[in-house]
OpenMM code with the backbone's topology and positions (N, CA, C; nanometers):
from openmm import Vec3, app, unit

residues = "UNK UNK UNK UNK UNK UNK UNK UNK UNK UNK UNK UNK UNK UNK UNK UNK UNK UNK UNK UNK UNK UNK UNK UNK UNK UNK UNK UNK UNK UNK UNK UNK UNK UNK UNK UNK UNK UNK UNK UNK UNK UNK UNK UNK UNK UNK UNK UNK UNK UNK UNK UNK UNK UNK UNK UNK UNK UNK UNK UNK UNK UNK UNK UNK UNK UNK UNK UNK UNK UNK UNK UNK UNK UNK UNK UNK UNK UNK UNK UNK UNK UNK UNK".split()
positions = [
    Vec3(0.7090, -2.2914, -0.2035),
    Vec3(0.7329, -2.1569, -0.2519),
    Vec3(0.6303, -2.1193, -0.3596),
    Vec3(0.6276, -2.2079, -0.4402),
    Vec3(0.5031, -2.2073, -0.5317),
    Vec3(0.3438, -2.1491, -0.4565),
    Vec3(0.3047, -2.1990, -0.3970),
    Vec3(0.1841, -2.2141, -0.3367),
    Vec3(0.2052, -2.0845, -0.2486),
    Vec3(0.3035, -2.0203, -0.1886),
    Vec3(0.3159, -1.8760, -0.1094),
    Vec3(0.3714, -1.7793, -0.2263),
    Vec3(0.3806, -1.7986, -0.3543),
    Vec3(0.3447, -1.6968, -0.4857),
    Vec3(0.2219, -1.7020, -0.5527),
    Vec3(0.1746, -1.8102, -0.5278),
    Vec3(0.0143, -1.8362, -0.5535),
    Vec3(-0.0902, -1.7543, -0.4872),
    Vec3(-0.0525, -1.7832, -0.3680),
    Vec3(-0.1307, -1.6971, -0.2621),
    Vec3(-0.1523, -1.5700, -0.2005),
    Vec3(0.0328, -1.5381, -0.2755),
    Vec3(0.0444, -1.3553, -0.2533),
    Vec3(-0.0084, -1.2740, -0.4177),
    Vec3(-0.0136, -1.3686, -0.5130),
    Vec3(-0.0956, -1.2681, -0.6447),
    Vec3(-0.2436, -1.3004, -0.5779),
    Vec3(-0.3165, -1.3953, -0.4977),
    Vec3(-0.4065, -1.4072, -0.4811),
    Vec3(-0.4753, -1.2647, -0.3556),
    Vec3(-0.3486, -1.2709, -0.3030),
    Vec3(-0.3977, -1.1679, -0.1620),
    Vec3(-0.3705, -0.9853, -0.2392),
    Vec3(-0.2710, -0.9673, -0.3411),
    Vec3(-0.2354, -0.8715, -0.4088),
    Vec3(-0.3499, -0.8281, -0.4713),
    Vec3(-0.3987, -0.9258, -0.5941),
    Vec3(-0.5601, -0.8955, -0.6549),
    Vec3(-0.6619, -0.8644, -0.5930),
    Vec3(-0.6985, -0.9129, -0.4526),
    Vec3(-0.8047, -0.8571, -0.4039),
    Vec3(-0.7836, -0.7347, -0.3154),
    Vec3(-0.6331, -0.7312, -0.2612),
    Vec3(-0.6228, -0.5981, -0.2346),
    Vec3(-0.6791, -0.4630, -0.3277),
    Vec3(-0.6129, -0.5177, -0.4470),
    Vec3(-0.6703, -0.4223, -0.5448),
    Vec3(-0.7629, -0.3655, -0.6226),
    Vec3(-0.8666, -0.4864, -0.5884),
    Vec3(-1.0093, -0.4733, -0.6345),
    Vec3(-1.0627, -0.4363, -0.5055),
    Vec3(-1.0425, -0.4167, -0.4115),
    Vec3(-1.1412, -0.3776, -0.2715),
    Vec3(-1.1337, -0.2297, -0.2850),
    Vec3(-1.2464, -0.1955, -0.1839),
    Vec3(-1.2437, -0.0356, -0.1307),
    Vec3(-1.1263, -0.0493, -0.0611),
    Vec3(-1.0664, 0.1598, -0.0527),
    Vec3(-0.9681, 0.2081, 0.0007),
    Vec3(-0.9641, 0.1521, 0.1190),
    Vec3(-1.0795, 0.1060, 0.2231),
    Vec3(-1.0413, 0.0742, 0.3339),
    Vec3(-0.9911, -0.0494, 0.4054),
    Vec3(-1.0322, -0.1031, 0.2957),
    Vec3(-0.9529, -0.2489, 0.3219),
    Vec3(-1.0738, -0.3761, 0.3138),
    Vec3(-1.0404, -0.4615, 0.3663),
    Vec3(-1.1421, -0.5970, 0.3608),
    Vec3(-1.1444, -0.6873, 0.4876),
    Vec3(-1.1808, -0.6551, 0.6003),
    Vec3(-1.1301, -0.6923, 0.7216),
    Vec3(-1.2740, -0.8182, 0.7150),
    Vec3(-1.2380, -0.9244, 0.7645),
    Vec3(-1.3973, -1.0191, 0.7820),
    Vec3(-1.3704, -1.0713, 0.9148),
    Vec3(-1.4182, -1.0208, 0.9634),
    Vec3(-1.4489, -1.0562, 1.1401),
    Vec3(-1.4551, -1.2016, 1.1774),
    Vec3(-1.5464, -1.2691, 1.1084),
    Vec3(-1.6245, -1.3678, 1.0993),
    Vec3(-1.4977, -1.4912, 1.1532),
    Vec3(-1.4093, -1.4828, 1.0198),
    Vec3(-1.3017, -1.5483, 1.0269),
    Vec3(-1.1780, -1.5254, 1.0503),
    Vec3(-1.1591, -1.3855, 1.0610),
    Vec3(-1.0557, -1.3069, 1.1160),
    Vec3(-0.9438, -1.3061, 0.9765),
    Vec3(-1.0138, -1.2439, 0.8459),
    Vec3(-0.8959, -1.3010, 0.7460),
    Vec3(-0.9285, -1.1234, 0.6951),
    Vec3(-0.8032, -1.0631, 0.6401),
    Vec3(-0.7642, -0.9565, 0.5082),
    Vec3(-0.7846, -0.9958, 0.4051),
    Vec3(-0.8781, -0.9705, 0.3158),
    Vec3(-0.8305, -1.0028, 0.1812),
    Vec3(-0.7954, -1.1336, 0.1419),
    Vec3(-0.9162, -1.1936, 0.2063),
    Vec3(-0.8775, -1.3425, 0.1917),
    Vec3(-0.7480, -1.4372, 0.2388),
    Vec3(-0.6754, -1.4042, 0.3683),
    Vec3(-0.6222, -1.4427, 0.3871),
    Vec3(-0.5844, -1.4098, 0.5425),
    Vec3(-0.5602, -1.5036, 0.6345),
    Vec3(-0.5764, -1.5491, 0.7168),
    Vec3(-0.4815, -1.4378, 0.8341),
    Vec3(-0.4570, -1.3921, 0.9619),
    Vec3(-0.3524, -1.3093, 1.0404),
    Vec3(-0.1905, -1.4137, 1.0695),
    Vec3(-0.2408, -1.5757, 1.0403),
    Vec3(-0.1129, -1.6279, 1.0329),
    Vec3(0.0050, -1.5808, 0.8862),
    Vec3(-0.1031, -1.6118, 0.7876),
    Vec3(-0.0216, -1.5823, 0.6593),
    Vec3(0.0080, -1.4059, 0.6468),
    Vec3(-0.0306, -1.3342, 0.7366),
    Vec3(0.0273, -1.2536, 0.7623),
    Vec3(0.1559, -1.2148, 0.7884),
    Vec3(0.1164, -1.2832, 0.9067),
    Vec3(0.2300, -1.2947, 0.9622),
    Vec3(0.3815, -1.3328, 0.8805),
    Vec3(0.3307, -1.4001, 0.8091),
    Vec3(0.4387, -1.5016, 0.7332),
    Vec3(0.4846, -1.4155, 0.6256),
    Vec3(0.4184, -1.3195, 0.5495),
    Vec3(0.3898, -1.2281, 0.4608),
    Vec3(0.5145, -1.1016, 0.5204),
    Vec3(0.4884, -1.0368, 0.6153),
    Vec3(0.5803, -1.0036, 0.7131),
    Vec3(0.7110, -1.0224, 0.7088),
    Vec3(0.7271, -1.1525, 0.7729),
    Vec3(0.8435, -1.2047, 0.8083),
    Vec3(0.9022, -1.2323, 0.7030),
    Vec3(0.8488, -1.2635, 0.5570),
    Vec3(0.8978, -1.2821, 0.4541),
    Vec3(0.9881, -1.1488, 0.3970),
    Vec3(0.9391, -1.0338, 0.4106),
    Vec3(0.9550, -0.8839, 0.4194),
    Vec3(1.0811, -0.8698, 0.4755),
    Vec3(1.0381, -0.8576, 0.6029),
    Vec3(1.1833, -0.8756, 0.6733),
    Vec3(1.2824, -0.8996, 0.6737),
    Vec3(1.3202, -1.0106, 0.6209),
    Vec3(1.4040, -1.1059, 0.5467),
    Vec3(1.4663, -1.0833, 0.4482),
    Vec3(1.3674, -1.0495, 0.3410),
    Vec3(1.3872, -0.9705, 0.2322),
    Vec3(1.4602, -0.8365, 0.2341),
    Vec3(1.4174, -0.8109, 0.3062),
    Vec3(1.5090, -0.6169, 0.3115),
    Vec3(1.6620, -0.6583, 0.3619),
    Vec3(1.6691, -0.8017, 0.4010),
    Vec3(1.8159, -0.7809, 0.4443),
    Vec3(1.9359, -0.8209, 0.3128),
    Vec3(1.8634, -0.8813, 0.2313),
    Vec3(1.8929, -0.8934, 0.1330),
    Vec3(1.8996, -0.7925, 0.0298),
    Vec3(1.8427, -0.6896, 0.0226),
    Vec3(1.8245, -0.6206, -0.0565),
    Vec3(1.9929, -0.5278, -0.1141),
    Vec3(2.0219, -0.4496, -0.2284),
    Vec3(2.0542, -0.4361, -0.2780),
    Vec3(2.1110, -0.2710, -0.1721),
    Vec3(1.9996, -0.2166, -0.1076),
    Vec3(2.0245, -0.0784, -0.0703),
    Vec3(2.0912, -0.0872, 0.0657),
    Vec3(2.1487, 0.0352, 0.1044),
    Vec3(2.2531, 0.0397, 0.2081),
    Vec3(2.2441, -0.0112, 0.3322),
    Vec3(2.3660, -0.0693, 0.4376),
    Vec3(2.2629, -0.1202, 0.5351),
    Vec3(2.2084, -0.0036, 0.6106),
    Vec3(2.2289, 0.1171, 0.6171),
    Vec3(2.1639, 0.2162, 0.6819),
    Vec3(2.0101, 0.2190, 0.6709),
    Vec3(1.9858, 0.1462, 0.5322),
    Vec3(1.8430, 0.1896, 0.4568),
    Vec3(1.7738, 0.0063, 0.4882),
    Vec3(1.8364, -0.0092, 0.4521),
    Vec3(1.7992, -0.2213, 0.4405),
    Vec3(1.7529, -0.2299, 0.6308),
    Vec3(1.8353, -0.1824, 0.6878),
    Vec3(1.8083, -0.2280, 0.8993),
    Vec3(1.6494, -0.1575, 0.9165),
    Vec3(1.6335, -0.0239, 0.8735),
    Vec3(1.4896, 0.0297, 0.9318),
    Vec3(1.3930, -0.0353, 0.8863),
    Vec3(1.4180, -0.0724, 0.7521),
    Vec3(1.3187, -0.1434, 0.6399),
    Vec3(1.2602, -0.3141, 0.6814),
    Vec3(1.3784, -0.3456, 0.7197),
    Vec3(1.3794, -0.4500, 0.8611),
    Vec3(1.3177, -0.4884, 0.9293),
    Vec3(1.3402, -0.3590, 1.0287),
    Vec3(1.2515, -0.3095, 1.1510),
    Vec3(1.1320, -0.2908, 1.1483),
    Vec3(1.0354, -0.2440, 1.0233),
    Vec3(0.9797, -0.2221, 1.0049),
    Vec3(0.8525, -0.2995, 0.9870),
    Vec3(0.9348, -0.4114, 0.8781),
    Vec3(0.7991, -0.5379, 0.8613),
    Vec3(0.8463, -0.6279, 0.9802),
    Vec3(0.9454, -0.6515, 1.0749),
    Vec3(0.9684, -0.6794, 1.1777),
    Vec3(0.8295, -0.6594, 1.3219),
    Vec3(0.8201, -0.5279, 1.2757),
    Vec3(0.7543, -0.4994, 1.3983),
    Vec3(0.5951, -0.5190, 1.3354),
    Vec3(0.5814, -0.5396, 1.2106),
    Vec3(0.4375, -0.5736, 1.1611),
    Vec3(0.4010, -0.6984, 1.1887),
    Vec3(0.5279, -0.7611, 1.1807),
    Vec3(0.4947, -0.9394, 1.1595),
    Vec3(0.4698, -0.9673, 1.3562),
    Vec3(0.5054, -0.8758, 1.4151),
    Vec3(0.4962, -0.9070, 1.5882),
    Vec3(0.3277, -0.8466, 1.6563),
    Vec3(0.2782, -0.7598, 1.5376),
    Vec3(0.1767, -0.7366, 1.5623),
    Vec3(0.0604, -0.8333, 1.5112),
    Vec3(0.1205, -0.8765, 1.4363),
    Vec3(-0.0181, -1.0378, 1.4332),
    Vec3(0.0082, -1.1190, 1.4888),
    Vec3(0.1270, -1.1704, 1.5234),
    Vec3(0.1903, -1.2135, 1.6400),
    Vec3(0.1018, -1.2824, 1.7395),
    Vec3(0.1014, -1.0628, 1.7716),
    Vec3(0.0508, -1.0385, 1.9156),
    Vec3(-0.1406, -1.0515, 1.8774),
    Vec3(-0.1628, -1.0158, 1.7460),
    Vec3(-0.3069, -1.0929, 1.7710),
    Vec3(-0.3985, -1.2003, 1.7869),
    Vec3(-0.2434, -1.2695, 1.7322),
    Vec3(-0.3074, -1.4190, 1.7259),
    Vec3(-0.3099, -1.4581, 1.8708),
    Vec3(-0.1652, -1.4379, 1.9477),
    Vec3(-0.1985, -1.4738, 2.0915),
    Vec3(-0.3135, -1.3808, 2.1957),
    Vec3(-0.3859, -1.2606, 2.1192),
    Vec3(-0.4858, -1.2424, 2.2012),
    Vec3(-0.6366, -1.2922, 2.1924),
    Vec3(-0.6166, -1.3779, 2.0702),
    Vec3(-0.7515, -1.4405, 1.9973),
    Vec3(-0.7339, -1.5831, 2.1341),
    Vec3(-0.6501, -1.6278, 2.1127),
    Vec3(-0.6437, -1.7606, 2.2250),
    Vec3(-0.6710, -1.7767, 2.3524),
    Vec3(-0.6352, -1.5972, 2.4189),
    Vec3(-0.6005, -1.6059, 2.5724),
    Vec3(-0.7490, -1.6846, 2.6110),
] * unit.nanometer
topology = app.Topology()
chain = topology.addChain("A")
for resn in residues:
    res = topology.addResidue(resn, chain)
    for name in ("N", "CA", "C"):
        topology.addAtom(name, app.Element.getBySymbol(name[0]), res)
């Protein structure tokens, strides 16, 4: 847990020092220094999180859904990097 709070002030800071458009590196296929698995994980962590959250489940299920369907889209990139 340590080391995935380590790594999200690490991925947070350079979000914030980059241009508006982001930091995409082809090369290695990483955001902001960090990889489409830990994405993923980043995501799913989200997800998770909103079900927990404090706000209604009307509001907590879309919120859900939401990094739900983010975390399936790296998912889905990682399995198109392999085919």
């Amino acid at each position: 847990m340590n080391q995935f709070e380590s790594d999200l002030l690490t991925f947070l800071n350079a979000r914030r020092s980059s241009p508006i458009n982001g930091e995409y590196n082809d090369a290695n296929d990483t955001v902001y220094g960090k990889t489409i698995q830990w994405l993923g994980l980043l995501f799913a962590a989200f997800a998770s999180g909103a079900q927990f959250s404090t706000r209604p489940k009307k509001e907590r299920d879309p919120i859900s859904q939401v990094y739900g369907m983010c975390n399936f889209h790296f998912t889905m990139l990682l399995t198109n990097q392999h085919v």
